[in-house]
Structures are given as C-alpha cells and as structure tokens.
PLY file of the C-alpha trace (Angstrom):
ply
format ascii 1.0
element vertex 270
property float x
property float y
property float z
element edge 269
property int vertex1
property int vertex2
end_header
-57.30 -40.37 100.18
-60.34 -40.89 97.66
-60.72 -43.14 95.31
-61.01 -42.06 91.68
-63.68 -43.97 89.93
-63.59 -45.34 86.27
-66.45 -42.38 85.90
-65.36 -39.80 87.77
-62.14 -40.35 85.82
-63.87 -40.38 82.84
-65.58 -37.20 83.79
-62.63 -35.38 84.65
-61.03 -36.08 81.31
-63.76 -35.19 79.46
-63.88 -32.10 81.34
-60.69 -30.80 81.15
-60.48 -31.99 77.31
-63.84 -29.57 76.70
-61.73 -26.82 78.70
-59.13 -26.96 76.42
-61.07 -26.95 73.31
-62.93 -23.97 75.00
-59.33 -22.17 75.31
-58.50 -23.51 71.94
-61.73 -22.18 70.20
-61.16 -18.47 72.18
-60.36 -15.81 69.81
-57.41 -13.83 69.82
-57.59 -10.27 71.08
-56.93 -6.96 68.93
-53.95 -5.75 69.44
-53.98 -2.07 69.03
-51.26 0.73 69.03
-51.35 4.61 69.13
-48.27 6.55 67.54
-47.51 10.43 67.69
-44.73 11.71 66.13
-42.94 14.90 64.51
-40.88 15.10 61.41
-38.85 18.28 60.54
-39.51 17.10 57.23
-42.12 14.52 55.66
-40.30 12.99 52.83
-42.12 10.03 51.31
-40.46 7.28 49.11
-37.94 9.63 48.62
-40.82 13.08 47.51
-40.78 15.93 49.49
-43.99 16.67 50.79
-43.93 19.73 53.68
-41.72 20.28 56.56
-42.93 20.44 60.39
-44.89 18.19 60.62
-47.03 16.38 63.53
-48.60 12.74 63.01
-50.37 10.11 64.37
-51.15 7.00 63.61
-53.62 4.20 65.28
-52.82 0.91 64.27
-55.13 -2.54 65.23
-53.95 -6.34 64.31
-55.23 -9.35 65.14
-54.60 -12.86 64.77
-56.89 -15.03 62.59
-54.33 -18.16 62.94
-50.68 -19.26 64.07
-49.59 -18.03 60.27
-51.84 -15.32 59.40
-52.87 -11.99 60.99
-55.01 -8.95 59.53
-53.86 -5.42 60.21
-55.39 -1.83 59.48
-54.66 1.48 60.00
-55.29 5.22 60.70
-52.51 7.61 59.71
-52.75 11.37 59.62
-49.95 14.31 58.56
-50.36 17.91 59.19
-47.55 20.48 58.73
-47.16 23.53 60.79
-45.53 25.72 57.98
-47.76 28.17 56.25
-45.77 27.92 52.98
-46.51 24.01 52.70
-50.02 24.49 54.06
-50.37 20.36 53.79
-52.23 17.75 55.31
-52.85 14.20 54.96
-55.06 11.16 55.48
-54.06 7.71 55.38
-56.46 4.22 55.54
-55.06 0.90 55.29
-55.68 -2.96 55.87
-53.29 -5.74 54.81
-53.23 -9.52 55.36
-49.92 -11.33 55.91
-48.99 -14.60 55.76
-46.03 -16.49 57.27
-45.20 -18.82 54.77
-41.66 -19.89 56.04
-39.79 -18.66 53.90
-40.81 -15.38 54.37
-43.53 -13.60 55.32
-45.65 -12.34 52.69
-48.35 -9.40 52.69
-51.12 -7.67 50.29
-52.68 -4.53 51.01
-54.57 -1.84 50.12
-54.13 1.79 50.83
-56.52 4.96 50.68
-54.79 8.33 50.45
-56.64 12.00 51.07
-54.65 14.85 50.64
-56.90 17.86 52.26
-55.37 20.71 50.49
-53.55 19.14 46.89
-51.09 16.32 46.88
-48.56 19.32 46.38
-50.54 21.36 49.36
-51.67 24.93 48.55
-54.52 23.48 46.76
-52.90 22.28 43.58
-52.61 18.48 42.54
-54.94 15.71 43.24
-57.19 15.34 46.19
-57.16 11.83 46.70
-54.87 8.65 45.45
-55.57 4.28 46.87
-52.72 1.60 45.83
-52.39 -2.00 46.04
-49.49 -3.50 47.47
-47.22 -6.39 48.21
-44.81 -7.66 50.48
-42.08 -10.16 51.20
-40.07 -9.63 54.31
-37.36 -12.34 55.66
-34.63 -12.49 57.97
-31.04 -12.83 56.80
-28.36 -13.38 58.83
-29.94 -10.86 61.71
-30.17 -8.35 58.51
-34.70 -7.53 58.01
-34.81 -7.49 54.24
-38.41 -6.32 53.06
-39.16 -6.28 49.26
-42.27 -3.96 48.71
-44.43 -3.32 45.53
-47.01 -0.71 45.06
-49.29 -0.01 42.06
-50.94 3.50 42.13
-54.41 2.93 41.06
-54.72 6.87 40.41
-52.08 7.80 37.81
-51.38 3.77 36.87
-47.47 3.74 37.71
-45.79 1.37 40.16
-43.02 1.46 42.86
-40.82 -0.88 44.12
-39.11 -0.71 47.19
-35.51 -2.82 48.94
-35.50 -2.26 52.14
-32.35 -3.70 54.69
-32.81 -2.68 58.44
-30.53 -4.17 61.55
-30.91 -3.67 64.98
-28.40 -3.39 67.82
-28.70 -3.78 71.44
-27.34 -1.19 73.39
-29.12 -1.61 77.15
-31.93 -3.53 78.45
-34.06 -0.67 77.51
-32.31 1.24 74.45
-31.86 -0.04 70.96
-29.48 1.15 67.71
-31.66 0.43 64.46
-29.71 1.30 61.12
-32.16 1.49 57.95
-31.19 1.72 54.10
-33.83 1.94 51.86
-34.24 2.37 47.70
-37.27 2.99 45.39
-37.79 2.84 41.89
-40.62 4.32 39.68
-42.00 2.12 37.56
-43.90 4.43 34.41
-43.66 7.48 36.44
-45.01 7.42 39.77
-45.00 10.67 40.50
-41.59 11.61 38.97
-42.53 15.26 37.18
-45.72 17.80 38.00
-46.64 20.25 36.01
-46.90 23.80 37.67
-49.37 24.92 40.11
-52.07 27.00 39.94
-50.15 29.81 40.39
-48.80 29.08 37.19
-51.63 28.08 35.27
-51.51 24.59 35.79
-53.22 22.28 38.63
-50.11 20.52 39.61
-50.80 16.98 38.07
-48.26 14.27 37.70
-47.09 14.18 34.13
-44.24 11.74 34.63
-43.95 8.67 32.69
-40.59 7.16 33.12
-39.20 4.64 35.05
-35.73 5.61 36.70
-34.34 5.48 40.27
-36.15 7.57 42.84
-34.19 7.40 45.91
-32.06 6.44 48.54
-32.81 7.14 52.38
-30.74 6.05 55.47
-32.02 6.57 58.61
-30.90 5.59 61.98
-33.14 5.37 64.87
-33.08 4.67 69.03
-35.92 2.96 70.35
-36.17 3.51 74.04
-38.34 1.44 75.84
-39.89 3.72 78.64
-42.30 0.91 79.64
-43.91 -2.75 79.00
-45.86 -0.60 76.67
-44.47 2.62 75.74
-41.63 3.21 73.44
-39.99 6.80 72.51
-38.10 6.63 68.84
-35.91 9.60 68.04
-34.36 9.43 64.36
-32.20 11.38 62.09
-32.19 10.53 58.28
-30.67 11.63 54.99
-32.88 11.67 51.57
-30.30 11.27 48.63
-32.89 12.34 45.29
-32.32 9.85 42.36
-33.00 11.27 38.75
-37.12 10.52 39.77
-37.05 13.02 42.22
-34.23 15.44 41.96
-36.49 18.12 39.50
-39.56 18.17 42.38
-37.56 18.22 45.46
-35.59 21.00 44.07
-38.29 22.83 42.84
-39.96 22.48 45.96
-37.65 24.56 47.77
-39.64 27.65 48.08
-42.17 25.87 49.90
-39.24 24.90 52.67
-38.37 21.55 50.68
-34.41 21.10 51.26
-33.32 20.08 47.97
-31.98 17.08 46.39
-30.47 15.82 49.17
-31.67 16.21 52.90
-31.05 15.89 56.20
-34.11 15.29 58.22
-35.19 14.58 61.86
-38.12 13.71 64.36
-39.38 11.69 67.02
-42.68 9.84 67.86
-44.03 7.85 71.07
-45.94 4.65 70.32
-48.06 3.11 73.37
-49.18 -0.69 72.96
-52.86 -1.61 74.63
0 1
1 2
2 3
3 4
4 5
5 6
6 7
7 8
8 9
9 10
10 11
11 12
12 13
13 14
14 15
15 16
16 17
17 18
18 19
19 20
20 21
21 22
22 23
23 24
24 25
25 26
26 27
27 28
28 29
29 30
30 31
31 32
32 33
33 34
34 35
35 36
36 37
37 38
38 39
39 40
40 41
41 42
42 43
43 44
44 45
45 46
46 47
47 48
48 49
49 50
50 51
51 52
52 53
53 54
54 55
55 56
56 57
57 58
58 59
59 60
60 61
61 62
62 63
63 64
64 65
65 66
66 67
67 68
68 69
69 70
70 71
71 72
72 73
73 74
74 75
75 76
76 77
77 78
78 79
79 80
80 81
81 82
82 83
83 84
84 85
85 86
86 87
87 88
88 89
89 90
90 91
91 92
92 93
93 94
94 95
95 96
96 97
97 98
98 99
99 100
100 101
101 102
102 103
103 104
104 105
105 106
106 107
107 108
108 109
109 110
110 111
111 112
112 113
113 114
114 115
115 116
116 117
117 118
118 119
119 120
120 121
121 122
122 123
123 124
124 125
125 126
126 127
127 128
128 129
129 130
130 131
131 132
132 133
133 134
134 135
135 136
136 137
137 138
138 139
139 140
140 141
141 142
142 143
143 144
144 145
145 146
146 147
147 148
148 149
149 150
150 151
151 152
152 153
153 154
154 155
155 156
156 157
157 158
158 159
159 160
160 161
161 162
162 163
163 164
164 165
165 166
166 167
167 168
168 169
169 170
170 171
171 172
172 173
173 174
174 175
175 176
176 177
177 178
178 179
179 180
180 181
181 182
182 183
183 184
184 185
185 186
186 187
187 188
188 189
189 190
190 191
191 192
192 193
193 194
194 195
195 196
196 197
197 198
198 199
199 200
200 201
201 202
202 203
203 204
204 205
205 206
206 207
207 208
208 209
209 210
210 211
211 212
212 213
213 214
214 215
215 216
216 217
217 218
218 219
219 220
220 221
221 222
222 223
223 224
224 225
225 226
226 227
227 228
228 229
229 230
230 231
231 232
232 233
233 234
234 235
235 236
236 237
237 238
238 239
239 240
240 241
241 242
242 243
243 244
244 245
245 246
246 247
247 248
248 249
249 250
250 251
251 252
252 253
253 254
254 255
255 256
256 257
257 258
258 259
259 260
260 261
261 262
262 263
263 264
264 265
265 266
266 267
267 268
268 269
C-alpha cells in the first residue's frame, strides 16, 4: 500500500476541490419541449375564437439559479373550418422566481392573428400583454393567480386558477381544473360588426364584469420517460363579458354561451 504524502494529499484536494467548482460553475442545459394538439374548439379566457383546430407549441427553459429559471415560447393555432378561416401566432418569454412562498412570474406576450382577431379578415392583426404570476401549493390544491394588461386596447384580465391532480396508475393521471377571469375596462368584452357589416370588428368594450368560468378535466398518460399523451374534455360557462360574442359567434361554428369542448395533444421532452 502507498503512502500518501503531505503533497500529494495536498494535490489531490486541491484537485478534486477545482473539479467541483468546475461542476459547480457548468451551466445548466435548455430544457426544451414540443407540443401538438387538437381542440374541437379554441376558446380563450373564456372568447370563442374558431373550432377545429390543430396547434403546436415549442417551449425552451432553462435554469439561471436554484430559484430562478427563464422560459419562452412558440405557439401556433390554425382552424380547419372554412367559416372561422383563423389562425394564430403566439411569442412569449417569462422569468419566475421561487420566492417560498410562492412562485412568482412576469412575462411578456406577442400575439399575431393572420387573418383578424375575429378571423375572416376583420379585427386587429396583432395584440402583446404584460403579465404576472403567483402560483402556490395548498393543501395538494395548484392555485395560480394570473394578471394580464393588454397593451393594444389598454384593458386588463385577471385570472384564479385551482387545478388537482390524482394518481390513477404508474403511468396515467386524473387532473381536475376550475378556472375564472375577469375583464378589467373591457378586455375584449363587445366588437363592433365585421366588415360584412360595415364595421372592422374592433373591440369597443369598456366594462369590467365577469368573463368566465371553464372546467376542464384532463388524463395525462405517460407513454414514455419523455412522451406524454393528454386527452381533455371541458365546459366554457360565458359570464356577462362574453355571453353577447360567443353567441353571436355562432354562425361561424362558435357553440354559444355555454360549451362543451374537447381535444388532445402529445408533448415530447428533449
């Protein structure tokens, strides 16, 4: 057996203290994520937009600390309904920040809507809102807090959002969702008509009233270490905010007030 020196021991500890500060000072990798889905209807914050719908979505995050971590994203809509005729464009980065107590996010959000907000070429072409976050863990109850400030028509929203998840295999999931908006000086409560009407399908709203309530429940099914399929049914319930456009978005396959929707997506983790 050999002898370990005063300087070879020295050596080796300095050695092994430089590897760790070398593992230490590594970066952490991007984690990225690709998402496609379909929705029989794409209702958001509680507005019908068009039904049929395919998406995807590419989504990147990456740690900058043990408390913080940068995210952005891709997200893009298209329906496969000629009445609707709509399609949109979604760009996103947020920071968040786990602060204990809960973990807290800003972001900002770049919309393009190809053909109109309302599709069929009427309302506007493009919209970007700042947001906030808190999100915390109650008694195995997700409670997420969200507000959102339209930079385009100057009108916030504000979001509760209570989620729990429930085992059901190794592999398979049961994830119950209830969720409630509010406009906040009209976020895109009342349009005036389309073109076809002699108008360009602008929001006019300026109130602040209830938009919605949505409860969805969902089935994650893990398929692999890095694959997971999500069916989901939901139902839209229109508060005053939203009852006058989702009904009068009916011609266009909107359906109604209150709706029962459906889909599915695929999400693989690299």
């Amino acid at each position: 057996m050999k002898h370990i020196t005063a300087l070879t021991l020295t050596t080796l500890l300095a050695a092994t203290g430089l590897a760790q500060t070398a593992a230490a000072a590594a970066p952490a990798p991007v984690a990225l994520d690709l998402t496609a889905g379909y929705d029989s209807e794409y209702i958001y914050r509680g507005l019908w937009f068009s039904n049929q719908n395919a998406w995807y979505n590419l989504g990147a995050s990456k740690k900058l600390s043990d408390t913080t971590t940068v995210n952005a994203l891709a997200y893009y809509t298209s329906s496969n309904d000629r009445r609707s005729l709509y399609q949109e464009l979604d760009l996103g980065a947020s920071l968040a920040y786990d602060a204990g107590f809960a973990t807290l996010t800003a972001g900002y959000t770049h919309f393009f809507f190809f053909n109109g907000y309302l599709g069929g070429g009427d309302g506007q072409t493009f919209a970007s809102e700042v947001f906030v976050s808190a999100a915390k863990t109650i008694a195995s109850v997700n409670v997420t807090a969200t507000y959102a400030y339209d930079l385009y028509i100057d009108a916030g929203y504000a979001e509760l959002a209570l989620d729990k998840t429930f085992a059901i295999s190794d592999s398979t999931s049961l994830v119950l969702k209830a969720a409630s908006g509010y406009s906040i000086g009209g976020y895109y409560t009342l349009f005036n008509p389309g073109q076809s009407a002699g108008g360009n399908g602008q929001n006019i709203g300026g109130e602040s009233v209830w938009t919605h309530v949505t409860l969805t429940a969902s089935l994650p099914i893990a398929l692999s270490k890095s694959a997971t399929l999500t069916p989901y049914v939901a139902y839209n319930i229109s508060g005053a905010g939203r009852e006058e456009s989702n009904i009068g978005a009916t011609g266009l396959g909107s359906g109604g007030d209150d709706t029962v929707f459906f889909g599915a997506s695929i999400k693989a983790v690299f």
